[in-house]
N, C-alpha and C positions, 0 to 999 in steps of 0.2 A: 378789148381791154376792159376789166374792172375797174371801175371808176370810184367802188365804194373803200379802194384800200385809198390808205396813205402816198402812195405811190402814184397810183393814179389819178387819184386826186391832184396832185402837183403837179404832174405830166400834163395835163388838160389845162388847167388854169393857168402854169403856166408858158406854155406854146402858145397857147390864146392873149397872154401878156404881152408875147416879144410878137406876134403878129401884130398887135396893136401899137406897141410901140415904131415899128417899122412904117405901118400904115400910116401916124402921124407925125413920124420923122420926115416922112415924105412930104407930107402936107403940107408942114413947115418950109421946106427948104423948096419946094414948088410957088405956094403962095405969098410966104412974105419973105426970108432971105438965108439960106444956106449958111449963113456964116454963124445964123444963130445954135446951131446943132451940134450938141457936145455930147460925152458921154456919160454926164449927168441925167441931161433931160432922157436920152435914151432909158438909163436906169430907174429913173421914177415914171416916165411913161412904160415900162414892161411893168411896173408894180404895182402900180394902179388899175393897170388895165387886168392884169391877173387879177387884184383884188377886187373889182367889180364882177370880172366875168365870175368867179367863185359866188358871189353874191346871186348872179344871174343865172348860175347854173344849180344852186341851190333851190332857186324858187321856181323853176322851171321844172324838177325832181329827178334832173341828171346825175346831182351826185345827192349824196346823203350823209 
């Protein structure tokens, strides 16, 4: 996959978002309590973590 279009771009950073969201929706609900977990936090943990990995894959020189 091209990662230097628009499209790819997004495709990458964010599967890499909802991975991370998933990864720390779990963390949550493993280590301190399930009840906390809405579809808020899901929403700004895919977007942040998109938004870092984007950062991380910039400087890394995955994408461009």
């Amino acid at each position: 996959m091209d990662f230097d279009t628009l499209g790819g771009k997004l495709a990458l950073v964010g599967l890499t978002g909802v991975a991370f969201a998933i990864l720390y929706m779990l963390f949550i609900a493993i280590a301190v309590d399930p009840r906390l977990i809405s579809m808020d936090w899901l929403v700004v943990a895919a977007l942040a973590g998109a938004g870092c990995s984007y950062l991380i894959y910039e400087y890394k020189g995955i994408i461009k």
